[in-house]
C-alpha positions in Angstrom: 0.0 0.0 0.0 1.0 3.7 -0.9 0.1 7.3 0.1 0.7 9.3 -3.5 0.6 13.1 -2.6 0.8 15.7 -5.0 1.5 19.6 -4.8 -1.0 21.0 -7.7 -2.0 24.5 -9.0 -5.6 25.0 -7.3 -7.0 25.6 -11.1 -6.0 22.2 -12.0 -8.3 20.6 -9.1 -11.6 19.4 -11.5 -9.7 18.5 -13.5 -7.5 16.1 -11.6 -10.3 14.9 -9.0 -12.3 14.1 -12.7 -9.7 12.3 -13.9 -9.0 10.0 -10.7 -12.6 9.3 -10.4 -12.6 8.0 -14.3 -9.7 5.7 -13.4 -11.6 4.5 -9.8 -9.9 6.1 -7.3 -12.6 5.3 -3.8 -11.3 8.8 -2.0 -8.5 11.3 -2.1 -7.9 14.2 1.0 -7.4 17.6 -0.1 -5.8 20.5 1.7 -5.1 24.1 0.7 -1.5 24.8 1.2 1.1 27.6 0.6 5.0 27.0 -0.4 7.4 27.9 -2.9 10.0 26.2 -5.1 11.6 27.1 -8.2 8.6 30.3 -8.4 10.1 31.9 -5.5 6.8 33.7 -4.9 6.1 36.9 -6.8 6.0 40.8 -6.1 2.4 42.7 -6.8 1.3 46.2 -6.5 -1.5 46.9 -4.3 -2.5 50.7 -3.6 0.5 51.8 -4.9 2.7 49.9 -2.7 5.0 46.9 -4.2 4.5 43.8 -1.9 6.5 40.6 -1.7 4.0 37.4 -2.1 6.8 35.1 -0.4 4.4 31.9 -0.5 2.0 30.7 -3.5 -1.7 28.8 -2.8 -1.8 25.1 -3.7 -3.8 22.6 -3.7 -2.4 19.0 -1.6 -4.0 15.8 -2.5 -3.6 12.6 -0.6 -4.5 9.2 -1.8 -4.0 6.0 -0.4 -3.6 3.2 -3.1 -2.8 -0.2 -3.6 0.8 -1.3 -4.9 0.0 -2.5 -8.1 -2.5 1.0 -8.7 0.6 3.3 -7.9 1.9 4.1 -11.3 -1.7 3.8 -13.3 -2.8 6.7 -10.2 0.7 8.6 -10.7 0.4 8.9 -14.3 -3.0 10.2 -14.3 -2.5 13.1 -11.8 0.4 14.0 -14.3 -1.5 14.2 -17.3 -4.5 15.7 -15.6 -2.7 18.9 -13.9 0.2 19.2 -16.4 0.4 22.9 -18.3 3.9 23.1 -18.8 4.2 26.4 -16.7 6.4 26.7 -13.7 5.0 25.8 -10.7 2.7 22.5 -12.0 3.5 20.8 -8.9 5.4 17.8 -7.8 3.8 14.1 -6.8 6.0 11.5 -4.5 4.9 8.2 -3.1 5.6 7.1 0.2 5.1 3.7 1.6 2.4 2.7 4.0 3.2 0.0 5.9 -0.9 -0.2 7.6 -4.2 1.6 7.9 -7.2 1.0 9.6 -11.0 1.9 8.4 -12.4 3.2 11.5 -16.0 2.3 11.3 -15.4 -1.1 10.2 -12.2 -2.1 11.8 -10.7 -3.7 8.2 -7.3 -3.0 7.7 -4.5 -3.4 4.6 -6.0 -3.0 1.5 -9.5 -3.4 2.9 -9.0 0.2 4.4 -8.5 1.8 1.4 
């Protein structure tokens, strides 16, 4: 089992959560984060005043998936928020070595 997260640009949500439900994904958690890479944030002018925008919004999604879904899964979040710009994100894997279903007490890939 794997947790696949991904760093995406928030315009590219509908069309990543579309394309994970067309391949089957059962769930995915997502979180509105800020960070910077390569961008470095960006300077804007507001009231006349230049202001430093150190951090940029994104969008984190967080899927748990079985081994053998992990590059079918991978491969669709690329395609799906891919424009070519700077800041498209990043996706990792990370291995899981359990998880539990709460309400129903299954567990491995059960839980998923």
């Amino acid at each position: 089992m794997k947790l696949i997260t991904a760093i995406i640009q928030p315009s590219m949500l509908d069309q990543v959560q579309t394309a994970l439900v067309h391949l089957g994904a059962k769930g995915m958690t997502v979180s509105e984060v800020t960070g910077y890479a390569r961008q470095q944030g960006h300077k804007e002018v507001y009231r006349g005043e230049t202001m430093s925008i150190d951090f940029i919004l994104k969008v984190r999604l967080e899927l748990l998936t079985a081994d053998v879904d992990v590059e079918a899964v991978v491969g669709t979040i690329l395609k799906a928020a891919h424009t070519g710009e700077v800041g498209d994100g990043k996706v990792w894997v990370t291995p899981v070595e359990n998880a539990v279903r709460i309400r129903t007490g299954e567990t491995g890939d059960q839980a998923i």
